[in-house]
C-alpha positions as CSV (number, residue, x, y, z in Angstrom):
1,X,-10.4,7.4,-29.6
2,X,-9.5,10.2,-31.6
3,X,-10.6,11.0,-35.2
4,X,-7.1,10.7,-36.6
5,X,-6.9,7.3,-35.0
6,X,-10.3,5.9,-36.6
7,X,-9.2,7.1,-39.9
8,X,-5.8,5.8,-39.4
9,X,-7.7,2.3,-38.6
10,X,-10.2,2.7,-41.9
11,X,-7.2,3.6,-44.3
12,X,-7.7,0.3,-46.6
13,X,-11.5,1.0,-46.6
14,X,-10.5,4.9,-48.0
15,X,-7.9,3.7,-50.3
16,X,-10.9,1.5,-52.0
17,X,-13.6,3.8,-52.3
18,X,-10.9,6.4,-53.8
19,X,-10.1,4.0,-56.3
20,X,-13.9,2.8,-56.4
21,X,-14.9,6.1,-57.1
22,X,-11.9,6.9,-59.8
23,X,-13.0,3.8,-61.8
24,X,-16.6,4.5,-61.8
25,X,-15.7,8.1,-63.0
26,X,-13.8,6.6,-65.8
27,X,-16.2,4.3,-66.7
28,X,-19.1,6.9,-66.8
29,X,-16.9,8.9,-69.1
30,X,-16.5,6.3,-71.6
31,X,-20.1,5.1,-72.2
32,X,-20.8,9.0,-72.9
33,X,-21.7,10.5,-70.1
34,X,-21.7,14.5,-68.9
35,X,-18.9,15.8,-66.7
36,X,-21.4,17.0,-64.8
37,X,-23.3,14.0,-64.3
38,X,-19.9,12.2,-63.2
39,X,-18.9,14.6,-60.5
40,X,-22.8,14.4,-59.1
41,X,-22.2,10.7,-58.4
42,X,-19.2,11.0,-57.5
43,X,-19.7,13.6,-54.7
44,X,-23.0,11.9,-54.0
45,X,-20.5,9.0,-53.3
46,X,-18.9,11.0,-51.3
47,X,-21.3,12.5,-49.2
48,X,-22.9,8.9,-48.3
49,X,-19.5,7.6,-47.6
50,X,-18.7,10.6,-45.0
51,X,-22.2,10.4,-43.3
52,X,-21.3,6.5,-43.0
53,X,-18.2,7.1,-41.9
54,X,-19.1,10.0,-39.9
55,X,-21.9,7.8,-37.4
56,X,-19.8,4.8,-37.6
57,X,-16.6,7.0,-35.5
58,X,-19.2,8.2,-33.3
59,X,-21.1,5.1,-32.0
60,X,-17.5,3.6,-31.9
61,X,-16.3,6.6,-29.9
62,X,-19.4,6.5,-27.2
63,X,-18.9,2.5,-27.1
64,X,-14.9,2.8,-26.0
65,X,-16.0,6.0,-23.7
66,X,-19.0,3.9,-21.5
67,X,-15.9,1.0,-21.2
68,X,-13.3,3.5,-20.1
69,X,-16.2,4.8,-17.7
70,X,-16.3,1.3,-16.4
71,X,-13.2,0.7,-16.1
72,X,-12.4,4.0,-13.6
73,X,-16.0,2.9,-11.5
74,X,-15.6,-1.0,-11.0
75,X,-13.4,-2.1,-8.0
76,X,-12.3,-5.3,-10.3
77,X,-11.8,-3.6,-13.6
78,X,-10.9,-7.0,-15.2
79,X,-14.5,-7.6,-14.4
80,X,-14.8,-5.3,-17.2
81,X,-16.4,-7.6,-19.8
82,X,-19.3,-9.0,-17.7
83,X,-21.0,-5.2,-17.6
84,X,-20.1,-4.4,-21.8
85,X,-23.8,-4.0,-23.3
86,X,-24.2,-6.2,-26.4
87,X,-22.9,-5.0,-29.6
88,X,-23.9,-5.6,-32.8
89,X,-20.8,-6.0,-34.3
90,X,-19.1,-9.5,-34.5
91,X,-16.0,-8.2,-33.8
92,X,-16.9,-6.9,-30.5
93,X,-18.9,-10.1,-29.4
94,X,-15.9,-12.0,-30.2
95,X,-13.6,-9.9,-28.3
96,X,-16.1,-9.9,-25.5
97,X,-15.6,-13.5,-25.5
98,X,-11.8,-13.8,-25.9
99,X,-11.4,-11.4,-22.8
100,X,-13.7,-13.8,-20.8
101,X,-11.9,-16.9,-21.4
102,X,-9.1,-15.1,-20.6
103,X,-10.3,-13.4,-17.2
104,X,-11.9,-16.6,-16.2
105,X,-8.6,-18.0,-16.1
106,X,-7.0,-15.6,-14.6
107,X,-9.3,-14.8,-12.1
108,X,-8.6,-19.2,-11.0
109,X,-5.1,-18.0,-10.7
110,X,-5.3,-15.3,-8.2
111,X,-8.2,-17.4,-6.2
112,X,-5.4,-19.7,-6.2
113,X,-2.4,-17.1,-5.5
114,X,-4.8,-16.3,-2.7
115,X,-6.0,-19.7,-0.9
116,X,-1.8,-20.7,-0.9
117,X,-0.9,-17.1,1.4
118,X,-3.7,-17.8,3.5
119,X,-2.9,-21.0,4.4
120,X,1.0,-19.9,4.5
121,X,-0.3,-17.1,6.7
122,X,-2.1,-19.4,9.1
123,X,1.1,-21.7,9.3
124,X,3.1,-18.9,10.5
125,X,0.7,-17.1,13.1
126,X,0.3,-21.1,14.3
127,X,4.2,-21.6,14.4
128,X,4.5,-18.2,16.1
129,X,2.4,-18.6,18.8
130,X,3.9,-22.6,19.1
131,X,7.4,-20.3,19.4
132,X,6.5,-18.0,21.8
133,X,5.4,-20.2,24.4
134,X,8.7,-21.0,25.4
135,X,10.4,-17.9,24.9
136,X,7.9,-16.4,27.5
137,X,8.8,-20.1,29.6
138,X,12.7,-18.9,29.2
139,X,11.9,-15.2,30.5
140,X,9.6,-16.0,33.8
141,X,12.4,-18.7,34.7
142,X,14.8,-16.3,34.3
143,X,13.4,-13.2,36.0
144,X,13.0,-15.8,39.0
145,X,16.7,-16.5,38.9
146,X,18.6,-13.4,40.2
147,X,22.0,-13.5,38.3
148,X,23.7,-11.3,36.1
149,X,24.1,-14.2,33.4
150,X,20.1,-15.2,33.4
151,X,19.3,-11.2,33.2
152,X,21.8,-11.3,30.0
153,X,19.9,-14.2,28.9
154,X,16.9,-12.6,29.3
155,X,18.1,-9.6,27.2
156,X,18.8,-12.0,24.5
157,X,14.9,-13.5,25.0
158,X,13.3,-9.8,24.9
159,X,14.9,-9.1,21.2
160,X,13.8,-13.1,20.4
161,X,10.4,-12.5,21.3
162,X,10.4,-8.9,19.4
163,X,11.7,-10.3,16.3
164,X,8.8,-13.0,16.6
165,X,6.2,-10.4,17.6
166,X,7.4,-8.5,14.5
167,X,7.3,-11.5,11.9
168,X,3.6,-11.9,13.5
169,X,2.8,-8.5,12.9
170,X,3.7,-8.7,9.4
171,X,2.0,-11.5,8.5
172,X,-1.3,-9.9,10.0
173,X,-0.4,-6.2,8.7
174,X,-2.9,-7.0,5.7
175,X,-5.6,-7.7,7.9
176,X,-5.7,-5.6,11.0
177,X,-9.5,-5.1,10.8
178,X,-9.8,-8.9,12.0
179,X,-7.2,-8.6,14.9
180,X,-8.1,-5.5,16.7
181,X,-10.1,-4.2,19.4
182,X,-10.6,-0.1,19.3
183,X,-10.9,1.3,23.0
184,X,-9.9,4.5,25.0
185,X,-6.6,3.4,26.0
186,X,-4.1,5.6,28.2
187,X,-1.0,6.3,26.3
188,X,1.0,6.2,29.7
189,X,0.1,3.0,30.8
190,X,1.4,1.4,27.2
191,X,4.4,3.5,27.5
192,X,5.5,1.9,30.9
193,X,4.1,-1.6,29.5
194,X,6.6,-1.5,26.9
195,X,9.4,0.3,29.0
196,X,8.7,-2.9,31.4
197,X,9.1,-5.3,28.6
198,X,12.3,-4.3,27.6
199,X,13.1,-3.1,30.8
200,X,16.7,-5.7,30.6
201,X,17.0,-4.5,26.8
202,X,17.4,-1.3,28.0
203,X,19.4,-1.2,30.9
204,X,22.0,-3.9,28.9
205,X,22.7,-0.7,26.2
206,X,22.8,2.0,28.9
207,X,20.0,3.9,27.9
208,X,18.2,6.0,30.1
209,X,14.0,6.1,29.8
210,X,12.3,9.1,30.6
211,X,8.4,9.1,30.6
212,X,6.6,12.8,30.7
213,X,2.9,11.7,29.7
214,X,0.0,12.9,32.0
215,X,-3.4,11.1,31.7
216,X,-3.7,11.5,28.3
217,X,-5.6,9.1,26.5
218,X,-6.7,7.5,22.2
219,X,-9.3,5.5,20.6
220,X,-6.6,3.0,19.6
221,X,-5.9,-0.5,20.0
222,X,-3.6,-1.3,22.8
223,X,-1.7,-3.8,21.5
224,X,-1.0,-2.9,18.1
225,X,-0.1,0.7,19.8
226,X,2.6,-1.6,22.0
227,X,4.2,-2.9,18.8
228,X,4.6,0.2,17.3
229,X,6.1,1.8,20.2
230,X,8.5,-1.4,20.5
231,X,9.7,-0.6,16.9
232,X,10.6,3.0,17.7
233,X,12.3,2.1,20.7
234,X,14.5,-0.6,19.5
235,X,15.2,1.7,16.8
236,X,16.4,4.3,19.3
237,X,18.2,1.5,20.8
238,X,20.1,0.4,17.8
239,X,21.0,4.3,16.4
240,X,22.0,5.4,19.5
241,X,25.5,7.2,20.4
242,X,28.2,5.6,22.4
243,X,28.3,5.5,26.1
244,X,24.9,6.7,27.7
245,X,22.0,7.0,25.8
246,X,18.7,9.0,26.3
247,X,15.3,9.0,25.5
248,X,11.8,10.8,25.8
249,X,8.2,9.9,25.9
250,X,5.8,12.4,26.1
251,X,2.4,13.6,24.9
252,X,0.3,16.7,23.5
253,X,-3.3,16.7,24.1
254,X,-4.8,19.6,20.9
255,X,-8.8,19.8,20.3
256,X,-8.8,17.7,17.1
257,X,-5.9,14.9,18.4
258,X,-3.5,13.7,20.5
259,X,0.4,13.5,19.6
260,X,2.1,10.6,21.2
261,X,6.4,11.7,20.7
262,X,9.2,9.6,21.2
263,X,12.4,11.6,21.2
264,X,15.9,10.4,21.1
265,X,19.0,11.9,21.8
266,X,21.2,9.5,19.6
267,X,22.8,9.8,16.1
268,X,20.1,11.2,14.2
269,X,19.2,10.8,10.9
270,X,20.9,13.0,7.8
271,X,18.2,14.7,5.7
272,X,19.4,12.7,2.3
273,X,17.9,9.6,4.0
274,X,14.5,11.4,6.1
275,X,12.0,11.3,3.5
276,X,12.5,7.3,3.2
277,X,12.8,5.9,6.5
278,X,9.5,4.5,6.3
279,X,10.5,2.5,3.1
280,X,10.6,-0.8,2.8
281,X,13.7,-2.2,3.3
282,X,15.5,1.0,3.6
283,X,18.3,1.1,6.1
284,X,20.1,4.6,5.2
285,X,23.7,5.6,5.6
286,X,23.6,4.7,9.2
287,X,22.0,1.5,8.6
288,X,24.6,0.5,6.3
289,X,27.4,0.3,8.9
290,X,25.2,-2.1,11.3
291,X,25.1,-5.6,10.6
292,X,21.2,-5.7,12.5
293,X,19.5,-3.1,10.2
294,X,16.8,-4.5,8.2
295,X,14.5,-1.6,7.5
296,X,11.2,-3.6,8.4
297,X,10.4,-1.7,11.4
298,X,9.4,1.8,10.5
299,X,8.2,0.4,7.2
300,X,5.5,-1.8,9.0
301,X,4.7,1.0,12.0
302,X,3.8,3.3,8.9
303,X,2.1,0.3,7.5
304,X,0.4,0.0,10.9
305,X,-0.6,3.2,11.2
306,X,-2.2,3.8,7.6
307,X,-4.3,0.8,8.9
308,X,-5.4,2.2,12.1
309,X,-5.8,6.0,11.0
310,X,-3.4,7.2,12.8
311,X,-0.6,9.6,11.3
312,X,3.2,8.6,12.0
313,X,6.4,10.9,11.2
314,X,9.7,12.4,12.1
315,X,11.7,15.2,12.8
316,X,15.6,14.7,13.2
317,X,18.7,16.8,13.2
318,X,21.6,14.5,12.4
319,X,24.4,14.4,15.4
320,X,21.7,16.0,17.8
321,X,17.7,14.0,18.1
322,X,15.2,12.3,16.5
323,X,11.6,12.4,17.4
324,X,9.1,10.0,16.1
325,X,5.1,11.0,16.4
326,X,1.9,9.3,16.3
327,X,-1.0,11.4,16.1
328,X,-4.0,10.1,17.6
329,X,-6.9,12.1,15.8
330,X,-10.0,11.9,17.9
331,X,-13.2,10.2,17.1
332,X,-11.6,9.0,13.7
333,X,-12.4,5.0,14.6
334,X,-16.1,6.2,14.5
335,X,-15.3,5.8,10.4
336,X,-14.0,2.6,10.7
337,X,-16.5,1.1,12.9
């Protein structure tokens, strides 16, 4: 609160002693009194109204500075008016009140807001798993069944089951500290897993795996690390060139982390659209002109990632590569747990 703005707020209360003070003066004069005697009351007036003035702006400035003070400390700052010290002014006690009517109600509605996505939350993870059960049913049967039609079939099932996993993923991307289990995991051994899952996937869009980690290895969780890597290689998958396609895993082991890299040799991405490929929804100029682009992918493995301290981002020349990295920096779970 700034001076100007107080004495904006107290212009009715000026205007009236000005006039107060005008009239008094006149009065004085007509009864007989001195000029000097007139201007001593008035400025005495004056110099009581100022001083009043004067310590009313400044306990009204310290009051609004401890609630802007709250207001940058509390984690709820609509909480704000259960920590306001009593005033003695009836203007602030009823204020105090109106805002904690009004917060109380409020606060019902987002207890509310809340209970209804958790229980809409916990119908999907059920209705997942409930869908899963025979999609993984679907793939054993066919992997037992040696045909080139049950292997297409089960091509169809692997990008089923990683549009589920994904749905289930985003429903739990809000609470990842319930869901996972940190461990030294070996980045080449979740590599293959997920090169093995997708094994049909792959083969069906002619693209050629190539895996150059050594025995590298994170604090990480293992399956969340899996869906990640699943997101960047479908991705790869779906941006890829015609005819043959390539792609890269590797890792680099440094003393403060360890990068995990998945280059492609595909379309690439044009630097217009790099800085936002991790946005929601954002599909880019290539996206546009392919029906399956959603932009959820790299939006939730950045999501992910924030979550599980790791750092996620890309390099990409359009027409030549891209190359996707996780950074792994080591001992940063000891924070979390």
């Amino acid at each position: 609160m700034t001076a100007g703005n107080y004495l904006k707020d107290k212009i009715l209360v000026l205007v009236l002693n000005g006039i107060g003070i005008f009239l008094l003066s006149l009065y004085l004069l007509a009864v007989k009194n001195s000029q000097t005697t007139v201007c001593l009351i008035a400025v005495v007036w004056l110099i009581v109204f100022s001083v009043m003035l004067y310590i009313d702006y400044r306990n009204r400035k310290s009051y609004f500075h401890k609630i802007d003070d709250l207001m940058e400390h509390l984690d709820q700052p609509w909480l704000v008016q259960e920590f306001l010290g009593t005033s003695w002014k009836l203007e602030d006690q009823l204020y105090k009140e109106i805002l904690h009517r009004s917060n109380k109600t409020v606060i019902e509605q987002i207890y509310q807001l809340e209970e209804s996505q958790r229980e809409y939350r916990e119908f999907i993870e059920g209705w997942i798993h409930e869908v899963k059960l025979p999609i993984t049913g679907m793939q054993l049967a066919c992997h037992n069944e040696r045909q080139g039609n049950n292997r297409r079939i089960e091509t169809y099932l692997s990008q089923l089951d990683n549009a589920v996993d994904q749905a289930l993923f985003y429903a739990r991307s809000d609470q990842v500290y319930k869901d996972y289990q940190v461990a030294e995991t070996e980045l080449r051994q979740v590599v293959l897993k997920v090169i093995s899952k997708n094994k049909y996937f792959l083969i069906q869009n002619q693209m050629n795996v190539q895996v150059d980690c050594g025995d590298e290895s994170a604090m990480t969780d293992r399956k969340w690390l899996e869906f990640i890597l699943v997101q960047i290689l479908v991705n790869a998958v779906k941006y890829k060139k015609e005819g043959t396609g390539e792609m890269v895993f590797f890792a680099k082991e440094s003393k403060d982390a360890v990068r995990l890299c998945v280059r492609d040799m595909g379309m690439g991405i044009p630097t217009e659209d790099i800085g936002r490929i991790f946005e929601k929804g954002f599909t880019g100029s290539n996206g546009r002109n392919r029906e399956k682009s959603t932009g959820i992918g790299l939006y939730l493995c950045r999501k992910l990632c924030r979550k599980l301290e790791i750092d996620i981002g890309v390099e990409s020349t359009e027409n030549e590569y891209t190359e996707v990295f996780l950074i792994f920096p080591k001992n940063s779970y000891l924070s979390i747990l």
